[in-house]
OpenMM code with the backbone's topology and positions (N, CA, C; nanometers):
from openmm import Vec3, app, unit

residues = "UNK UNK UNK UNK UNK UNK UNK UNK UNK UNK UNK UNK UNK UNK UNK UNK UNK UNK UNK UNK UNK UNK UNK UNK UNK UNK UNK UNK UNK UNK UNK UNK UNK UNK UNK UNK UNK UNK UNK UNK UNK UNK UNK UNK UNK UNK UNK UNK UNK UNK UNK UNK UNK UNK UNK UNK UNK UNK UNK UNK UNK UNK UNK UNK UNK UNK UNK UNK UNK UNK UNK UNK UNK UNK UNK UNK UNK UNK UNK UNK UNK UNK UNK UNK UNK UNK UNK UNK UNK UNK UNK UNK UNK UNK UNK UNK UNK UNK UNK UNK UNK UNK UNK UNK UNK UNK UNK UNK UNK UNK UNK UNK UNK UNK UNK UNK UNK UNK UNK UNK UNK UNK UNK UNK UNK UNK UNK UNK UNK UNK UNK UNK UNK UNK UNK UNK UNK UNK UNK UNK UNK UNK UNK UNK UNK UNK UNK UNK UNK UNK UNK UNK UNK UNK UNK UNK".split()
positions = [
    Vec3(0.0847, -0.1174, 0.0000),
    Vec3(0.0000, 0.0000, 0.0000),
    Vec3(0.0893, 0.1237, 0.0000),
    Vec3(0.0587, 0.2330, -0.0966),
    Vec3(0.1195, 0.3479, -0.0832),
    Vec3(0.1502, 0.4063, 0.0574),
    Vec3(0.2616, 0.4118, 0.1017),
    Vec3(0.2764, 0.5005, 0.2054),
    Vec3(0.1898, 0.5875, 0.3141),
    Vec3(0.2018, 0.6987, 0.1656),
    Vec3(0.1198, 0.7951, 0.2380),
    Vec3(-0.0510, 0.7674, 0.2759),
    Vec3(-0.0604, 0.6701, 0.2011),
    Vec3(-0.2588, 0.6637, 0.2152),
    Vec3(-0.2072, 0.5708, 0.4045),
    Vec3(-0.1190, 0.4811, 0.3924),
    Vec3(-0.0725, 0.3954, 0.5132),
    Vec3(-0.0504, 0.5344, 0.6292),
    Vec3(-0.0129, 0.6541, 0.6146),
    Vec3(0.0314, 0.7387, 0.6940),
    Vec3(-0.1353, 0.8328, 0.7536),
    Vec3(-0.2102, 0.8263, 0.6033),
    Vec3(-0.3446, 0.9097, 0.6425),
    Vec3(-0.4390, 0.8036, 0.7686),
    Vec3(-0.4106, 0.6685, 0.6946),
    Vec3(-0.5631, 0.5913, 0.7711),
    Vec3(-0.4679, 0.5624, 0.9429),
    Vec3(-0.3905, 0.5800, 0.9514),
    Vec3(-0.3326, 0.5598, 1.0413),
    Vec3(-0.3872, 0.7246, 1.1564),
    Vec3(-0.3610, 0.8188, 1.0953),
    Vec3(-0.4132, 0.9715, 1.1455),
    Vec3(-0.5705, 0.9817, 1.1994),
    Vec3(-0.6681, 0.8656, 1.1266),
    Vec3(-0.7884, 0.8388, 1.1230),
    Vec3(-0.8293, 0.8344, 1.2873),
    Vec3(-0.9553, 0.8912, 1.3436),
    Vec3(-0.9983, 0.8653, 1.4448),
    Vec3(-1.0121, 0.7142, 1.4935),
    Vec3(-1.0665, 0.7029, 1.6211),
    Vec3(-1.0836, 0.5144, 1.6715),
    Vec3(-1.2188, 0.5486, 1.7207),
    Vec3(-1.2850, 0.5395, 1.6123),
    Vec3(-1.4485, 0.5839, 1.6151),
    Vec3(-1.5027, 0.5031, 1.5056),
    Vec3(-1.6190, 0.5152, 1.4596),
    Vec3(-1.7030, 0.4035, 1.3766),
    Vec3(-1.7018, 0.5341, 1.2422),
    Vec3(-1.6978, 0.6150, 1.3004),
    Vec3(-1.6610, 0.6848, 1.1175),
    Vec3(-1.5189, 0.6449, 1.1017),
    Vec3(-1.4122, 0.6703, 1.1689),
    Vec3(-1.2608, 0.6415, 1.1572),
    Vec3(-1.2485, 0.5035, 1.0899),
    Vec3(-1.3222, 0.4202, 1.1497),
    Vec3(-1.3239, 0.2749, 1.1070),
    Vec3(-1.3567, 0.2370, 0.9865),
    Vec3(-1.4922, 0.3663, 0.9489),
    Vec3(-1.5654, 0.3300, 0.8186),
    Vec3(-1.4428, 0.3861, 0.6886),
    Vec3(-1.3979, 0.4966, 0.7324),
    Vec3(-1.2987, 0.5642, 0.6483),
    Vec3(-1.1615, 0.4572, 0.6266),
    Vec3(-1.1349, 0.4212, 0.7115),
    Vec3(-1.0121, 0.3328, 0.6981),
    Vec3(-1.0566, 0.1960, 0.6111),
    Vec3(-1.1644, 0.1350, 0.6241),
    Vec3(-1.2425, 0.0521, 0.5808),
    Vec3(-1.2971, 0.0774, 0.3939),
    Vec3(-1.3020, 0.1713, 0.3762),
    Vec3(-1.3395, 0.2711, 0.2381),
    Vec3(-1.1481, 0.2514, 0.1641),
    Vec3(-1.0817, 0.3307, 0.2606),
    Vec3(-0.9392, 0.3292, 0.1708),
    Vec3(-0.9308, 0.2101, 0.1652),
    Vec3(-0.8807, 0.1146, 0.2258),
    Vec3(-0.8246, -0.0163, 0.2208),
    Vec3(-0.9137, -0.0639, 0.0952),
    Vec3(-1.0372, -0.0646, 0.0828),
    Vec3(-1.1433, -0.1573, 0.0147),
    Vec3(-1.1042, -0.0837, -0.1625),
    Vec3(-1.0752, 0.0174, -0.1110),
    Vec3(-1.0474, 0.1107, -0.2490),
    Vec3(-0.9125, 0.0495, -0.3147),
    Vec3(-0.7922, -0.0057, -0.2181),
    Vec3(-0.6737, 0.0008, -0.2360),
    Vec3(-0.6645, -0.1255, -0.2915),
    Vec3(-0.7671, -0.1959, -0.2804),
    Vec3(-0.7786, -0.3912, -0.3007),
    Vec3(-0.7733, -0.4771, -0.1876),
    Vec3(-0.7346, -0.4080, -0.0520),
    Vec3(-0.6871, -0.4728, 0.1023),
    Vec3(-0.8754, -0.5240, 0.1270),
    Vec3(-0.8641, -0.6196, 0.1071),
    Vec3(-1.0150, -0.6360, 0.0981),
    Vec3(-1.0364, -0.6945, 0.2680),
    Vec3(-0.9196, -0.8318, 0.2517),
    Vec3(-0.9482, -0.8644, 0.4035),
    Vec3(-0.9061, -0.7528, 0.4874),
    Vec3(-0.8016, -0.6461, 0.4975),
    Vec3(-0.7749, -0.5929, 0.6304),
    Vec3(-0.8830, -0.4704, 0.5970),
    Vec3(-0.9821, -0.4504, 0.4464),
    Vec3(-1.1005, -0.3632, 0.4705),
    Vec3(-1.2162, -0.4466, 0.5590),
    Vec3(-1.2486, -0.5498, 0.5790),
    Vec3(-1.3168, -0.6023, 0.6544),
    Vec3(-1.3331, -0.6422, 0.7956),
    Vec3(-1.1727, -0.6118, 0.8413),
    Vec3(-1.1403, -0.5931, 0.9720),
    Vec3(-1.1495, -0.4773, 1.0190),
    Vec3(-1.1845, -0.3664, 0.8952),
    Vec3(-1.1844, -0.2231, 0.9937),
    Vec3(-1.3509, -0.1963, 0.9882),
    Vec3(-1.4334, -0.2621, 0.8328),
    Vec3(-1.5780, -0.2184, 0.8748),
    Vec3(-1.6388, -0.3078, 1.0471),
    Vec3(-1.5202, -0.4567, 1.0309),
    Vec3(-1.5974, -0.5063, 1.1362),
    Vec3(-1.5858, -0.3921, 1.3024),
    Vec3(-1.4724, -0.3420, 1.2987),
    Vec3(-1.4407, -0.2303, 1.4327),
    Vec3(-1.5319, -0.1151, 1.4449),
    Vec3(-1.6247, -0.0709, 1.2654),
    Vec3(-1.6902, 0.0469, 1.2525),
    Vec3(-1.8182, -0.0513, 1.3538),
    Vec3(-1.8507, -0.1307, 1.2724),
    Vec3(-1.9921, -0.1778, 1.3123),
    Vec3(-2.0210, -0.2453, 1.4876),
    Vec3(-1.8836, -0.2889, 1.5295),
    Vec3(-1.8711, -0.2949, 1.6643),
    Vec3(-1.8834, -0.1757, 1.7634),
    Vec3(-1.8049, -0.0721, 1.6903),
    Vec3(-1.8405, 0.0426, 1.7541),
    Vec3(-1.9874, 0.1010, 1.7472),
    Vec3(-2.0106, 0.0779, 1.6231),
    Vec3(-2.1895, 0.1367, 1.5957),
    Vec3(-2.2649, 0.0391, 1.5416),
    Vec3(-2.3270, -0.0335, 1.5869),
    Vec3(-2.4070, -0.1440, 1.5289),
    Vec3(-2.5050, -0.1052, 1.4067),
    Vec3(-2.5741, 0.0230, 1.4771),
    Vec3(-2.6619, 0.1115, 1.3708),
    Vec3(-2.6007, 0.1335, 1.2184),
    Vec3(-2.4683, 0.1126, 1.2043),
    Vec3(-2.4457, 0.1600, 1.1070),
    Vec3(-2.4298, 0.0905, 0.9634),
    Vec3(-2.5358, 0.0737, 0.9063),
    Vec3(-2.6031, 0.0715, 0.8152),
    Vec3(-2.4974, 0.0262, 0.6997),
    Vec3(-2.4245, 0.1422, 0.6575),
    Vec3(-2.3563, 0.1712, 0.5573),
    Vec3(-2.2090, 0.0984, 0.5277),
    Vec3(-2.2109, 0.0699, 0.7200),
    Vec3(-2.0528, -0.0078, 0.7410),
    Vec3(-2.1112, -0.1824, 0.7431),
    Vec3(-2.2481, -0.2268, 0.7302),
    Vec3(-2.2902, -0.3619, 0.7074),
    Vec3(-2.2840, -0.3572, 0.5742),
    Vec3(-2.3294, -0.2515, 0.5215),
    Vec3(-2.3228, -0.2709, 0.3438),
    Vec3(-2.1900, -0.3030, 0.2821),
    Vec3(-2.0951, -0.1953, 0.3162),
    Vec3(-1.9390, -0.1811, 0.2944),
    Vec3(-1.8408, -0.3648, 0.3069),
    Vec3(-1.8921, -0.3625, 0.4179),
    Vec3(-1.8135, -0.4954, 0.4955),
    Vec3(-1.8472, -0.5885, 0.3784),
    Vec3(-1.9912, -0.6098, 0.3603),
    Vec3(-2.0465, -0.7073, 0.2551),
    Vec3(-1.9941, -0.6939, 0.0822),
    Vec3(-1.9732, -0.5615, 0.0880),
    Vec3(-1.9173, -0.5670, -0.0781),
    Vec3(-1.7451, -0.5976, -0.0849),
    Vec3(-1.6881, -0.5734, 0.0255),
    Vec3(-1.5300, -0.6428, 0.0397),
    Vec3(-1.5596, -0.8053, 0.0791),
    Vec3(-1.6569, -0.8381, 0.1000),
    Vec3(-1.6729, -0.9808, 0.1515),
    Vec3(-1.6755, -1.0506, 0.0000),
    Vec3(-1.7960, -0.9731, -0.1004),
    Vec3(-1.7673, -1.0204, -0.2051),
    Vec3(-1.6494, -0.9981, -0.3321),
    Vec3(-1.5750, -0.9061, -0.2847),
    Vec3(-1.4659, -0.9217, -0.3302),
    Vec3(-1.3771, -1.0496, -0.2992),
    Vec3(-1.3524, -1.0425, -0.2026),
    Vec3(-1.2775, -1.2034, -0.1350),
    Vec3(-1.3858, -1.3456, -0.1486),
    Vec3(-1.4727, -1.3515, -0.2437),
    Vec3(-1.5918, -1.4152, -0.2838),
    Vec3(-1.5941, -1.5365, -0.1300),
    Vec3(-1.6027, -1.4345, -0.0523),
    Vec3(-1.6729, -1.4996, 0.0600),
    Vec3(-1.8696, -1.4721, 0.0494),
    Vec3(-1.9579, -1.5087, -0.0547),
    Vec3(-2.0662, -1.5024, -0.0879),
    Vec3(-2.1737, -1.4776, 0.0411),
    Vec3(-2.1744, -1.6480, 0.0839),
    Vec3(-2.2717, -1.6339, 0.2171),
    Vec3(-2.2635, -1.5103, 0.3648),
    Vec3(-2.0982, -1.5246, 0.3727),
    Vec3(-2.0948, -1.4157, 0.4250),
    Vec3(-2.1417, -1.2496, 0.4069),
    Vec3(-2.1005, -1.2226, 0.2857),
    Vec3(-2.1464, -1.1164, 0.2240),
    Vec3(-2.3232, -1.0783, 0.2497),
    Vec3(-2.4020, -1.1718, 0.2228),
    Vec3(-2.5366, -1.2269, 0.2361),
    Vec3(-2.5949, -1.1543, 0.3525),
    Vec3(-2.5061, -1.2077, 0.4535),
    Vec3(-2.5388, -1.1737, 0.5866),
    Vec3(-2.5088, -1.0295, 0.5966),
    Vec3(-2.4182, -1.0113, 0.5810),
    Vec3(-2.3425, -0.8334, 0.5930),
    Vec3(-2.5274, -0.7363, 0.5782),
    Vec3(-2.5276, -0.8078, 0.4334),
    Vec3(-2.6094, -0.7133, 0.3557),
    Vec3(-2.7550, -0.7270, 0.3812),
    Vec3(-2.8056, -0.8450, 0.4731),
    Vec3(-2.8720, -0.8637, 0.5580),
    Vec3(-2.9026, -0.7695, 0.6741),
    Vec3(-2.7909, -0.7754, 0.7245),
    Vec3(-2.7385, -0.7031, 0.8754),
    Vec3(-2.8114, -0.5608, 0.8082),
    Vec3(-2.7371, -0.5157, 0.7479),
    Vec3(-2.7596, -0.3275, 0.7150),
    Vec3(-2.8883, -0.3189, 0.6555),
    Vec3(-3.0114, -0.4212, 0.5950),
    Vec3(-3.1278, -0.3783, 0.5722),
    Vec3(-3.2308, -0.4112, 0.6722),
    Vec3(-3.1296, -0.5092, 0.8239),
    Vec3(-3.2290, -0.4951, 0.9215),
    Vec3(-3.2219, -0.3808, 1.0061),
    Vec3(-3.1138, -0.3492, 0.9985),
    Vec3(-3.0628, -0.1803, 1.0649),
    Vec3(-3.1529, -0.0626, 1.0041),
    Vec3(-3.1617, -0.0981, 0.8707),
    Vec3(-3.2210, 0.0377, 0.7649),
    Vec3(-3.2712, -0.0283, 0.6845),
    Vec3(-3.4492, -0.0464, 0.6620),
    Vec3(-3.4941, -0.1141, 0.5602),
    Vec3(-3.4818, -0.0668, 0.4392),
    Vec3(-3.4656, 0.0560, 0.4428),
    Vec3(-3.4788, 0.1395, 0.3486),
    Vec3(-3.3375, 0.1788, 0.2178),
    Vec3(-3.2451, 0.0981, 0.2922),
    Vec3(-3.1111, 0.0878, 0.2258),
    Vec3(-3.1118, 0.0203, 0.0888),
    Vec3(-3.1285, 0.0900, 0.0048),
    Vec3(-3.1443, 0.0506, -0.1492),
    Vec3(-3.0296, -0.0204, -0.1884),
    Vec3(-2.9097, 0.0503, -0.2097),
    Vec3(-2.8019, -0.0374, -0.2260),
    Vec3(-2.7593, -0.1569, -0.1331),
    Vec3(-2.7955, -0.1945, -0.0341),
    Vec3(-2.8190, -0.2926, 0.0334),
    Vec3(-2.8680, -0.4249, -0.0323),
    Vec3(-3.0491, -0.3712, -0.0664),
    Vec3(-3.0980, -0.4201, -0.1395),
    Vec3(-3.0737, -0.5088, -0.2963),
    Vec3(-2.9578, -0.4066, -0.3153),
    Vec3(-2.9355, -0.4345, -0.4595),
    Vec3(-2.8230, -0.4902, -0.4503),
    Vec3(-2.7446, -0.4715, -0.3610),
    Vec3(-2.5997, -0.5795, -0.3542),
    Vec3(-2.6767, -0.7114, -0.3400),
    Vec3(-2.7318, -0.7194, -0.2297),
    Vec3(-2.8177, -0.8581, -0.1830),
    Vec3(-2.8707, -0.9081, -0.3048),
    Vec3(-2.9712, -0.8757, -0.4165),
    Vec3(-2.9751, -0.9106, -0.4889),
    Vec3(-2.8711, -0.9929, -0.5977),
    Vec3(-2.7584, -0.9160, -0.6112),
    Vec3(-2.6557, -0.9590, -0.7709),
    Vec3(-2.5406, -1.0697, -0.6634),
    Vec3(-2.5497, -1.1063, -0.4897),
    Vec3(-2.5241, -1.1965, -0.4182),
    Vec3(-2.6172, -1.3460, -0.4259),
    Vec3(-2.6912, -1.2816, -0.4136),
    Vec3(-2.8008, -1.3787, -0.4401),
    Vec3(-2.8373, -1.4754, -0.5786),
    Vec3(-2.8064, -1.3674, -0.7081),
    Vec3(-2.8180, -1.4025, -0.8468),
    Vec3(-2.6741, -1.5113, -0.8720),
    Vec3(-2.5533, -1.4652, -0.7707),
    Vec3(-2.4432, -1.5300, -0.8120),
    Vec3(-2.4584, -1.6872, -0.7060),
    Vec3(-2.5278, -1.6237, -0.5767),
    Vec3(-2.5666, -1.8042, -0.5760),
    Vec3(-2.6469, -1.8763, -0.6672),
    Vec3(-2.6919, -1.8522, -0.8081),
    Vec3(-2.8342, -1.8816, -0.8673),
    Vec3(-2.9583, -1.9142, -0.7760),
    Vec3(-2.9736, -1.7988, -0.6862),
    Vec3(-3.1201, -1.8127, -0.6496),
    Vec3(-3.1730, -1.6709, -0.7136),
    Vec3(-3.1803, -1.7263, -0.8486),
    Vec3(-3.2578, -1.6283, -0.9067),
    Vec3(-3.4009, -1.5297, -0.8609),
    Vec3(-3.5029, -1.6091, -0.8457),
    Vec3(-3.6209, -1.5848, -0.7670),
    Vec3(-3.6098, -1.4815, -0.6732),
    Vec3(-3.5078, -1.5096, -0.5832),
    Vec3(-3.5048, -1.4400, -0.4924),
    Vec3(-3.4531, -1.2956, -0.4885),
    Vec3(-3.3377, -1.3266, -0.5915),
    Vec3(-3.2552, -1.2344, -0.6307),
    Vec3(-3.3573, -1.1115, -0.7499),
    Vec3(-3.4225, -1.1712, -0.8118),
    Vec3(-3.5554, -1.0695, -0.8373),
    Vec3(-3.6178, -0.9615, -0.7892),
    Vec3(-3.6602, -1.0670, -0.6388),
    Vec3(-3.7262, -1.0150, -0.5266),
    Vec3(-3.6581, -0.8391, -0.5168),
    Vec3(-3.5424, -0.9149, -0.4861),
    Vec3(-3.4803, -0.8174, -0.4052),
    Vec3(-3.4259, -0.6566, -0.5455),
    Vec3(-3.4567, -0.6984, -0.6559),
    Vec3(-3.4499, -0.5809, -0.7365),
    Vec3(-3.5993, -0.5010, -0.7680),
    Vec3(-3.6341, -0.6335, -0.7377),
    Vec3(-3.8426, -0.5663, -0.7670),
    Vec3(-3.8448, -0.4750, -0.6533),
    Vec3(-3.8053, -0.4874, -0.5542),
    Vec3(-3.7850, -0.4243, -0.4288),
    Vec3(-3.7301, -0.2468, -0.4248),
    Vec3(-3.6645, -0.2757, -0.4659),
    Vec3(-3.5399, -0.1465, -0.4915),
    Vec3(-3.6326, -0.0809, -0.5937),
    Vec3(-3.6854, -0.1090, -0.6968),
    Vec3(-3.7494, -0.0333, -0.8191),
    Vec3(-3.8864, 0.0228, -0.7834),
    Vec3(-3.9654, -0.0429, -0.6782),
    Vec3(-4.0863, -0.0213, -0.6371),
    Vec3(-4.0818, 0.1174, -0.5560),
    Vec3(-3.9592, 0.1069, -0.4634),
    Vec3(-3.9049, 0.2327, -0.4232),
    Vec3(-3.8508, 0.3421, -0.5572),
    Vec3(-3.7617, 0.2783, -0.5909),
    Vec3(-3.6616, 0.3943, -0.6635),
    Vec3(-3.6796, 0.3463, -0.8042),
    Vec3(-3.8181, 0.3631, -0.9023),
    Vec3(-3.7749, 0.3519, -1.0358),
    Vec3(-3.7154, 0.3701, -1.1337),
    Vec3(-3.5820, 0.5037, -1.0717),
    Vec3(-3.4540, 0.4984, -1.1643),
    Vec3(-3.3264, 0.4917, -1.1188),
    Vec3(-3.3219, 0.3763, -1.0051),
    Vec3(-3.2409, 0.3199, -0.9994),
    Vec3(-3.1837, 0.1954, -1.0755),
    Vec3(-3.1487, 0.2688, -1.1927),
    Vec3(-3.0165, 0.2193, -1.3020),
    Vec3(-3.0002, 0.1007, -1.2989),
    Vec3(-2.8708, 0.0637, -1.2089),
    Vec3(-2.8235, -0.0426, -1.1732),
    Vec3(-2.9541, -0.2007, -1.1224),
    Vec3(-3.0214, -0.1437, -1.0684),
    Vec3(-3.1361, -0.2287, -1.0390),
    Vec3(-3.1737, -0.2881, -1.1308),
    Vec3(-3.1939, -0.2017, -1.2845),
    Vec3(-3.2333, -0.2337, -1.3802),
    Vec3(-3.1462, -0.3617, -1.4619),
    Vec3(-3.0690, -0.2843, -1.4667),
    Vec3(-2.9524, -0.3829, -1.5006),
    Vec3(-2.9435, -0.5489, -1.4771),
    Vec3(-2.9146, -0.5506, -1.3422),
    Vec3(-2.9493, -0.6301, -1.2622),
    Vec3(-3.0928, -0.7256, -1.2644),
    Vec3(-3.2182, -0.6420, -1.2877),
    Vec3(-3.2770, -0.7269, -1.3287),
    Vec3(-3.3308, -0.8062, -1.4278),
    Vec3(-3.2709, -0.7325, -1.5548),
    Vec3(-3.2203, -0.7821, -1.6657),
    Vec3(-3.1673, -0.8768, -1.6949),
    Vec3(-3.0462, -0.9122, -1.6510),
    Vec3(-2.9040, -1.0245, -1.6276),
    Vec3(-3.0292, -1.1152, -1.5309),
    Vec3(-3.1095, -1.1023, -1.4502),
    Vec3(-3.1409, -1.1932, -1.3575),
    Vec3(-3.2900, -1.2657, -1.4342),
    Vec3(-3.3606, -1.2143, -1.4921),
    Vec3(-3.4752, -1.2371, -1.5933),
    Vec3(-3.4094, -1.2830, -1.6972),
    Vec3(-3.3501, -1.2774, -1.7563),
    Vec3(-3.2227, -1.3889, -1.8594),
    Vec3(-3.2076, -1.4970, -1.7944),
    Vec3(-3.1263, -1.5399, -1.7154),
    Vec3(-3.0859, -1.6373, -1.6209),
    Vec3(-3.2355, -1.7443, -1.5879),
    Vec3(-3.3403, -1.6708, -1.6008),
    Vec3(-3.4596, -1.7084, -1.5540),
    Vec3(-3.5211, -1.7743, -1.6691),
    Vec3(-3.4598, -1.7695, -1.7918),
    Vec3(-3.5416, -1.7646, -1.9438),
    Vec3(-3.6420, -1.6380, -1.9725),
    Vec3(-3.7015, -1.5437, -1.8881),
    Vec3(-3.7305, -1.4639, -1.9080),
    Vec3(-3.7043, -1.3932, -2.0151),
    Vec3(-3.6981, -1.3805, -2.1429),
    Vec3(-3.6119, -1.3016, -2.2508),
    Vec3(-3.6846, -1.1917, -2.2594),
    Vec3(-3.8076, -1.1575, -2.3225),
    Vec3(-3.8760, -1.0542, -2.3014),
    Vec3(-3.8909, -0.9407, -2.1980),
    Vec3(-3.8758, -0.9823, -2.0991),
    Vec3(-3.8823, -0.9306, -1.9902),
    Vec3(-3.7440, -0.8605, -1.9201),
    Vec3(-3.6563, -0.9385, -1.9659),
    Vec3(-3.4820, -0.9058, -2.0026),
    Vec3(-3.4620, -0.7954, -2.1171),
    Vec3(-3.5446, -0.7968, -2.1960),
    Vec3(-3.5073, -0.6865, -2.2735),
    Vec3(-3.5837, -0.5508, -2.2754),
    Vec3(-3.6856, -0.5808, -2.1632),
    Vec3(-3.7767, -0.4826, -2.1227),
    Vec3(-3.7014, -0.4175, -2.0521),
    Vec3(-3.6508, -0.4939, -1.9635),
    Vec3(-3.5948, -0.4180, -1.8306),
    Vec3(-3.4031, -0.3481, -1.8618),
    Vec3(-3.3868, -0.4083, -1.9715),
    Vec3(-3.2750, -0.3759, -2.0160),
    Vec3(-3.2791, -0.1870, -2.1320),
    Vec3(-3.4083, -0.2174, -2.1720),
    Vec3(-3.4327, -0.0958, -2.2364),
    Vec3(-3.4369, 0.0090, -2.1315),
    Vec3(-3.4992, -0.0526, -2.0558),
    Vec3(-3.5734, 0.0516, -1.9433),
    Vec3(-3.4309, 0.1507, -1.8940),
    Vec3(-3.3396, 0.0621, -1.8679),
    Vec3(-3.2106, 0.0568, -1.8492),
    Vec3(-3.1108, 0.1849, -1.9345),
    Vec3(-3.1416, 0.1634, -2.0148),
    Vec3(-3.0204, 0.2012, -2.1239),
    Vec3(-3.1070, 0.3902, -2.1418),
    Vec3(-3.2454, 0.4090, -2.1225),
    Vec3(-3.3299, 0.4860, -2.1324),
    Vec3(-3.2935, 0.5741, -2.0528),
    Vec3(-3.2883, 0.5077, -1.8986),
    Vec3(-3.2504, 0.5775, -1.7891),
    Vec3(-3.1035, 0.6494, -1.7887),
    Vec3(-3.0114, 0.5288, -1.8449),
    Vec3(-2.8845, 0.6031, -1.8142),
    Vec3(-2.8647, 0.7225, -1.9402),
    Vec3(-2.9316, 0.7275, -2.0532),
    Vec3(-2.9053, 0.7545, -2.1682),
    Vec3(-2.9764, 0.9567, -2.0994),
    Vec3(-3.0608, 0.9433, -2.0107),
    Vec3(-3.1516, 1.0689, -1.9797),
    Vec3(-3.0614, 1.0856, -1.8470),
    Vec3(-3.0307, 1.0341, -1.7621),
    Vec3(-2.9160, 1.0350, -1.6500),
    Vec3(-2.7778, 1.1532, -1.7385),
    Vec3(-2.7360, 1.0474, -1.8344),
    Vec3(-2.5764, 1.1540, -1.9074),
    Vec3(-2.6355, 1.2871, -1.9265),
    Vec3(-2.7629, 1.3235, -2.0441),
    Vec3(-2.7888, 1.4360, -2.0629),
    Vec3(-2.8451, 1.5158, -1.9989),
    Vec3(-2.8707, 1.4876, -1.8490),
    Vec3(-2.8926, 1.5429, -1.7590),
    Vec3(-2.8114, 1.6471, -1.7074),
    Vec3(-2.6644, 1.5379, -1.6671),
    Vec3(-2.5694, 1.5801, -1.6045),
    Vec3(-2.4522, 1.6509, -1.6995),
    Vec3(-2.5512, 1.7093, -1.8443),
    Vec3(-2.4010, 1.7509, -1.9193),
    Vec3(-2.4178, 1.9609, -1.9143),
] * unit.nanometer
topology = app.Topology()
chain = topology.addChain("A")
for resn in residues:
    res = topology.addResidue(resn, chain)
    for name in ("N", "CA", "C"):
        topology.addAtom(name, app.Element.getBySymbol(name[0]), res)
């Protein structure tokens, strides 16, 4: 690891944001396991925290520790039901165990809330394929390409 990022997370508070931040660089840097030892110190320190069950779970699936991940992302939508990306990690976890069905669920979920959430789309695209769904894959794939296509010219 670069030095200096080794010199910043080190400067970092011993608090559940400090933890989450140190947990963010490392996960950024590829340190996937020693990012999972610092969301686990965020979430020990703050159980509530939502964002550091989500975090922990997407370095979990980096180190394709799956089931674990599962749980992470579990953990942070019983903390915050309302955690979309939660939702939607759990989902493309779920799709990579092939429990498709479920893994649906959990994007039908996210869209019912947030119908332009993008990635959801995506996601349920790739997961309605997998399903034989084809039609419905290319529905949700348009839907997709629509969104991000009005998303760019939004933001230009």
């Amino acid at each position: 690891m670069n030095p200096f990022v080794w010199t910043a997370l080190l400067a970092l508070p011993d608090s559940a944001q400090g933890w989450m931040d140190k947990g963010n660089a490392l996960c950024n840097a590829g340190q996937y396991k020693a990012a999972v030892d610092a969301y686990d110190r965020a979430v020990k320190s703050d159980p509530s925290l939502a964002e550091g069950w989500n975090n922990k779970g997407i370095a979990l699936v980096n180190l394709e520790r799956l089931k674990e991940a599962l749980e992470a992302f579990d953990q942070a939508i019983s903390v915050d039901p309302g955690h979309l990306m939660a939702h939607n990690n759990r989902g493309m976890v779920l799709g990579r165990l092939l429990r498709f069905d479920e893994a649906l669920a959990c994007f039908d979920h996210v869209l019912e809330i947030d119908p332009y959430f993008i990635g959801a789309w995506y996601n349920k695209a790739i997961t309605m394929r997998a399903l034989g769904r084809h039609k419905e894959a290319k529905a949700a794939l348009l839907t997709a390409k629509v969104l991000e296509g009005a998303s760019k010219r939004s933001s230009e």
